[in-house]
C-alpha positions as CSV (number, residue, x, y, z in Angstrom):
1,X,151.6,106.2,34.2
2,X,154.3,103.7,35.2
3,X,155.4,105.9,37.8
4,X,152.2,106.4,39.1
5,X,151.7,102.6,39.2
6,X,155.0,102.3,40.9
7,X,153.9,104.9,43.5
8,X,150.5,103.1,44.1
9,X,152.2,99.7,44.4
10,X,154.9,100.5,46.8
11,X,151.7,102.2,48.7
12,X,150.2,99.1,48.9
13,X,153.0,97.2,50.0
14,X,154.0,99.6,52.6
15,X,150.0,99.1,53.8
16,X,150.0,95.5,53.6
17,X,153.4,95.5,56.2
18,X,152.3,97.7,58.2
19,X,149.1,96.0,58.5
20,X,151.2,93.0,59.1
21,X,152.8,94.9,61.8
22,X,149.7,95.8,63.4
23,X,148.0,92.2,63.3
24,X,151.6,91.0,64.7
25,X,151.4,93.7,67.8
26,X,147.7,93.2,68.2
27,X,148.5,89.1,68.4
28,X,151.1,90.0,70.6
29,X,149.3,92.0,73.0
30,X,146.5,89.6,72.6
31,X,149.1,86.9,73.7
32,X,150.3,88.3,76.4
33,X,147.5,89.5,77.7
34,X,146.0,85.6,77.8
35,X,149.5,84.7,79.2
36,X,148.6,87.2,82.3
37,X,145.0,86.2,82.7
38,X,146.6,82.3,82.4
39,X,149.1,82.8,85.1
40,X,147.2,84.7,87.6
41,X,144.1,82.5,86.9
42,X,146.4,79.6,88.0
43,X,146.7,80.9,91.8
44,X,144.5,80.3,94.8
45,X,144.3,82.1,97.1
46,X,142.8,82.3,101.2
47,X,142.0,85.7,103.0
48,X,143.7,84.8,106.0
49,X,143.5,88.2,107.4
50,X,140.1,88.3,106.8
51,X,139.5,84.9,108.6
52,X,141.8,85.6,111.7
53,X,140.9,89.1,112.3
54,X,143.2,91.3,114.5
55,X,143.5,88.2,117.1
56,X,147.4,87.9,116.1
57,X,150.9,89.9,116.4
58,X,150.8,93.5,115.7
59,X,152.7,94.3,112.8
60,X,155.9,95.4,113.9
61,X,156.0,99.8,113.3
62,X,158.9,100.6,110.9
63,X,161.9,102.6,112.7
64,X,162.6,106.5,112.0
65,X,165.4,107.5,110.2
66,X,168.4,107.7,113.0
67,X,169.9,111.2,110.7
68,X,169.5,112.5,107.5
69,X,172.7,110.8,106.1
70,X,170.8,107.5,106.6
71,X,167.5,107.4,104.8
72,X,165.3,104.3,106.3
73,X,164.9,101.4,104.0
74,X,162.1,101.8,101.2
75,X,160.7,98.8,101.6
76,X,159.8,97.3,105.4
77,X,160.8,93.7,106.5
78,X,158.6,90.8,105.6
79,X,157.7,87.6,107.3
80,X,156.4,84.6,105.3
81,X,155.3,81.4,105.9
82,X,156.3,79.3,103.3
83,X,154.3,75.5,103.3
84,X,155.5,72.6,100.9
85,X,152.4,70.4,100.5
86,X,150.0,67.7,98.8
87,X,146.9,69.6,98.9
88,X,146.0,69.7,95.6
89,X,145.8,65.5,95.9
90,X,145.3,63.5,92.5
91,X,147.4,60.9,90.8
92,X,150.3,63.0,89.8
93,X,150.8,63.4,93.7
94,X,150.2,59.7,95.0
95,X,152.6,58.7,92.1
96,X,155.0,61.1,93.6
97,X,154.2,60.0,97.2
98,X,151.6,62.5,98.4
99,X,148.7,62.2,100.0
100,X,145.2,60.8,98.6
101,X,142.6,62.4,98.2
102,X,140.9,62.1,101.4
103,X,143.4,64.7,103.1
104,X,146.4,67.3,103.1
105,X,149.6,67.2,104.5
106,X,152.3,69.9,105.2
107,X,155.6,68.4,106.2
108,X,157.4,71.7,105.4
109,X,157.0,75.0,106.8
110,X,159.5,77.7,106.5
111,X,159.3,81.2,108.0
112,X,161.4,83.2,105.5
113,X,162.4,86.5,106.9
114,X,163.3,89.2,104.0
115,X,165.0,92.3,105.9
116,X,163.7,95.7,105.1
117,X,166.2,96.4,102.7
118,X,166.0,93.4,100.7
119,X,169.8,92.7,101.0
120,X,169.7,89.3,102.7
121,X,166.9,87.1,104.0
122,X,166.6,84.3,106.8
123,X,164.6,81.2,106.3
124,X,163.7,79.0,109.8
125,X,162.3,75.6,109.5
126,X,160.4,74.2,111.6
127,X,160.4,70.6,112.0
128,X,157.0,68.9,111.5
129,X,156.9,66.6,114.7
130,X,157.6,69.6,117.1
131,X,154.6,69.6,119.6
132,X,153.0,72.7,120.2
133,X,150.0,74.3,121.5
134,X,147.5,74.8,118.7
135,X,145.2,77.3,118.8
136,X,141.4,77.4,118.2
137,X,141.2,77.9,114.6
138,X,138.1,79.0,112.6
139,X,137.1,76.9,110.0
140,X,136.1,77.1,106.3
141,X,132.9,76.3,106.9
142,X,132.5,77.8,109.6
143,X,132.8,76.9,113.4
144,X,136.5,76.6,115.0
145,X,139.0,74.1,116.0
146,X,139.5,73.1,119.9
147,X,142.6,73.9,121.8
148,X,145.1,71.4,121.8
149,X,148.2,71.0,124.0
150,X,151.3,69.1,122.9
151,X,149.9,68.4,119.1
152,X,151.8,67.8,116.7
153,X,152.9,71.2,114.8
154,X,151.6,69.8,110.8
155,X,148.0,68.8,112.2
156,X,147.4,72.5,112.1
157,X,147.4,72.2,108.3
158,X,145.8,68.9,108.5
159,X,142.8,70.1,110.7
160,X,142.2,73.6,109.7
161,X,144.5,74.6,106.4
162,X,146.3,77.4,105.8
163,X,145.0,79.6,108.3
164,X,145.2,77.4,110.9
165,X,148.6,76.7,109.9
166,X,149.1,80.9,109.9
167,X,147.3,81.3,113.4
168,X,150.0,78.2,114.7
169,X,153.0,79.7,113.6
170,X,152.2,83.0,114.9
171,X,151.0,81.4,118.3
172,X,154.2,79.6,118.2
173,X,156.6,82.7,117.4
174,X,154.4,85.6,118.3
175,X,155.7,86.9,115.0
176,X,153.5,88.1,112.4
177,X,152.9,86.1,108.7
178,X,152.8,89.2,106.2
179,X,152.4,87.0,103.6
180,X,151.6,83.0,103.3
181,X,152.7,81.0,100.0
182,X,151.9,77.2,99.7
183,X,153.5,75.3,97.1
184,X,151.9,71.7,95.4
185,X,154.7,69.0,95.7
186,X,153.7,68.1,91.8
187,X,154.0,71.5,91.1
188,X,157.8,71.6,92.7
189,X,158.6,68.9,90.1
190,X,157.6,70.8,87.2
191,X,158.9,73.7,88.3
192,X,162.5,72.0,88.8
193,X,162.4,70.5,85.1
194,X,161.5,73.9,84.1
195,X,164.3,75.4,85.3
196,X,166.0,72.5,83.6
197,X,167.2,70.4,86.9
198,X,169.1,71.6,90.2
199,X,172.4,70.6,91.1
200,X,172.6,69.6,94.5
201,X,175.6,67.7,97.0
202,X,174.9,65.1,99.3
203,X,176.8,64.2,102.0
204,X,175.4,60.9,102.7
205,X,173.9,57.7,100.9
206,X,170.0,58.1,100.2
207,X,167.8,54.9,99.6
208,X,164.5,55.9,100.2
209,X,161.8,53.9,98.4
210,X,158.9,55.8,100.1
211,X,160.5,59.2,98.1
212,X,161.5,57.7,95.4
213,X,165.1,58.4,95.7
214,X,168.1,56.4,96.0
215,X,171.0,59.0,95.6
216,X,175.1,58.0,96.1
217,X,176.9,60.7,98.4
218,X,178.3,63.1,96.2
219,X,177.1,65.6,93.5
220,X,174.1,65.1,91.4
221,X,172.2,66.8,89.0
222,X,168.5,66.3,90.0
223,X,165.3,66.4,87.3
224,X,162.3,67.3,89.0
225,X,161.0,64.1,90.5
226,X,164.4,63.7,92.1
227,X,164.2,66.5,93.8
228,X,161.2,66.3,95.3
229,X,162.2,63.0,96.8
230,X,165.2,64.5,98.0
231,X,162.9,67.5,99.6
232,X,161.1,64.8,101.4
233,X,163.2,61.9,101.9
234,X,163.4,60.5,105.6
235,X,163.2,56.9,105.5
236,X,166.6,56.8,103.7
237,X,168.3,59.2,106.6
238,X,170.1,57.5,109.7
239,X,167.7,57.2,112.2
240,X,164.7,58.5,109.8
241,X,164.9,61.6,111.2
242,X,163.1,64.9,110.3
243,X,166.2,67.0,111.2
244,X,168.0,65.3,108.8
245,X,165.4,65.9,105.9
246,X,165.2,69.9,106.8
247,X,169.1,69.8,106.4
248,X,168.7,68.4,103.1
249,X,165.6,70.8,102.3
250,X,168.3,73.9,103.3
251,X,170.6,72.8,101.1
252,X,168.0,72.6,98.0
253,X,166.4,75.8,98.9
254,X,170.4,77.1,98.2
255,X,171.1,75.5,95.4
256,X,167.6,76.7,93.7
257,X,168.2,80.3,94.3
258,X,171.5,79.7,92.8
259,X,169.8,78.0,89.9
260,X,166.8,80.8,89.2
261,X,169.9,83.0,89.4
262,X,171.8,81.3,86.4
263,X,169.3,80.4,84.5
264,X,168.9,83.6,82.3
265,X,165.1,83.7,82.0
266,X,164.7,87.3,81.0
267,X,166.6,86.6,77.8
268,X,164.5,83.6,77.5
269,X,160.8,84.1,77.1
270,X,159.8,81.0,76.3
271,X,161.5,79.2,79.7
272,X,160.8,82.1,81.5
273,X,156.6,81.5,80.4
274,X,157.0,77.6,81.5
275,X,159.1,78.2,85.0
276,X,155.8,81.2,85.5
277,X,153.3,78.7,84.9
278,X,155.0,76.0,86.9
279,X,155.0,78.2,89.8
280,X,151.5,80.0,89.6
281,X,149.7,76.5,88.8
282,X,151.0,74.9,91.7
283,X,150.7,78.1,94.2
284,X,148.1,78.7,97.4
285,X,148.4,82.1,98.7
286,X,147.1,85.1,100.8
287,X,144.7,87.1,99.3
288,X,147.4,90.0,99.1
289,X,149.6,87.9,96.3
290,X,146.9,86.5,94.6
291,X,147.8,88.1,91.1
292,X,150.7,87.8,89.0
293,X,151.3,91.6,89.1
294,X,151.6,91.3,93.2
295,X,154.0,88.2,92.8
296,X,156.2,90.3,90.6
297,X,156.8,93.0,92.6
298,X,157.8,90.7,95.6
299,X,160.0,88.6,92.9
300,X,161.8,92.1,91.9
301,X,162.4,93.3,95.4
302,X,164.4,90.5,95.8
303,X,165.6,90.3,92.5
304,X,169.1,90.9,93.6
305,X,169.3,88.7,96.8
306,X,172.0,86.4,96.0
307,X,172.6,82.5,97.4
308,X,174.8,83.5,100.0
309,X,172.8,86.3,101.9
310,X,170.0,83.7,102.8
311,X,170.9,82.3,106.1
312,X,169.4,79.1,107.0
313,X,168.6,77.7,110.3
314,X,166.6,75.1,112.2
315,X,163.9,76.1,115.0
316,X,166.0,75.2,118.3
317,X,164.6,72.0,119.7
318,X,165.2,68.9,122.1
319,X,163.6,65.9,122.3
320,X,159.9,65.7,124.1
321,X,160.7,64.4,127.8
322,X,157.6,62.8,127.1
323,X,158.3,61.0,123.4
324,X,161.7,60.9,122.2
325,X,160.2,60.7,118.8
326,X,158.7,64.3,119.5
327,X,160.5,67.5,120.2
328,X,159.8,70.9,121.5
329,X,161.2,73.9,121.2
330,X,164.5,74.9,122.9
331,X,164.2,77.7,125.3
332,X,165.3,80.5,125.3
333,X,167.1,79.7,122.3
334,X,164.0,79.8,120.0
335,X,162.5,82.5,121.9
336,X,165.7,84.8,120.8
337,X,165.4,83.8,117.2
338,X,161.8,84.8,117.1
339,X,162.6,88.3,118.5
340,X,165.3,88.7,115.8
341,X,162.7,88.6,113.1
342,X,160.3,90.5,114.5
């Protein structure tokens, strides 16, 4: 009998754990599976091919395999337009010195360039007072934009969003967006403090009260807020000048990658949740990386791009014969950098 009862109580224990077990994995499916629904819930997204149609640059054909020895790529190049802006409105962004909420802005727009084998990438910025001829756009709510000649290139987003934004870039280039990813300046800040700061070197004084930011030259370790201001600080620049800020944005686009590199987030979970939910709340997209699961796989083929493969550079441009507060792009200069990324 008292083995018997030893039997049946060891049986009971071994069903209460693994019914333990079982509620633990079913909370933990349950948990993650919220955590997915959560993050992809967070993105918006536009159908920008949808809206513009085949009335932009082909996609460029991917090259055959020059010999047998030399296998093409398995993964094609990718253009992206990458837009820093106040969209999403609300107090968190006029305390950070964004827009209200009566309009958007889009001071900066970066084409990044991944090459086909994911092994280095090439981010151009384009400054936001280069005039340019903006396209007829189609609106939201339906209808279309004029034709404008010498506008300025950030009333595209201003007038007719992201895919007038898209339609001006490619107008501009004649290179195709594959992808377009807009990111909320609140949403920058939290995703800096969730990646616990950036460390960043200025060569100059900053004193900027319109950002924010009042920075010594030298080496500082920024929170969030800080480096937002330093993403759009201007004012605080000799000669307030938006070539000045993009330099500044180049170096901080750098130091982030080098950041997201150190910061060991697969072996943190909990971090690794935050920085996600940072990003994906704050993100405007295409409709083709509107999910989580399509935002992966683009984060993991360039999982191993390091710091020092992304080359940055500025659109080539001299001042507007016209304005000398204005410029316009550099020919052939810009012309030839177009063509390389095509």
């Amino acid at each position: 009998m008292a083995a018997r009862a030893g039997r049946n109580g060891r049986s009971a224990m071994l069903r209460t754990a693994g019914l333990a077990l079982a509620s633990a994995l079913l909370l933990g499916i349950a948990a993650a599976g919220w955590a997915y629904l959560h993050l992809s819930g967070n993105i918006r997204s536009v159908d920008i091919d949808g809206a513009l149609g085949d009335d932009r640059p082909a996609r460029p054909l991917t090259a055959p395999s020059a010999s047998a020895s030399e296998p093409a790529p398995p993964i094609g190049a990718l253009n992206l337009l990458v837009l820093g802006s106040d969209s999403r409105g609300g107090e968190e962004n006029q305390e950070l010195g964004g827009g209200d909420s009566e309009g958007a802005r889009s001071d900066t727009a970066m084409v990044v360039h991944l090459d086909a084998g994911r092994t280095s990438a090439t981010v151009v910025s384009i400054p936001r007072d280069t005039l340019v001829t903006r396209p007829s756009c189609p609106l939201p709510s339906g209808g279309t934009t004029r034709e404008a000649e010498a506008a300025m290139f950030n009333t595209a987003y201003a007038l007719g969003g992201p895919v007038c934004a898209v339609k001006t870039v490619e107008s501009l280039t004649g290179v195709r967006m594959d992808h377009y990813i807009e990111i909320d300046f609140s949403g920058f800040a939290e995703l800096v403090d969730a990646l616990g700061g950036v460390t960043v070197t200025t060569d100059v004084d900053i004193d900027d009260d319109k950002s924010h930011l009042h920075l010594d030259a030298g080496t500082h370790h920024l929170d969030g807020t800080q480096a937002l201001g330093l993403a759009r600080t201007r004012y605080g620049l000799a000669g307030g000048s938006d070539l000045a800020r993009i330099q500044l944005q180049q170096k901080l686009v750098k130091a982030l990658l080098e950041q997201i590199s150190d910061a060991g987030l697969l072996t943190d979970p909990a971090r690794l949740y935050r920085v996600a939910d940072a990003v994906t709340g704050s993100l405007t997209t295409d409709t083709g990386l509107d999910s989580l699961g399509e935002l992966t796989n683009l984060g993991r083929s360039i999982g191993g791009l390091s710091a020092d493969a992304v080359r940055t550079v500025t659109m080539p441009v001299v001042p507007a014969p016209w304005d000398t507060n204005r410029v316009v792009a550099r020919e052939p200069d810009a012309r030839k950098l177009w063509e390389s990324l095509r």
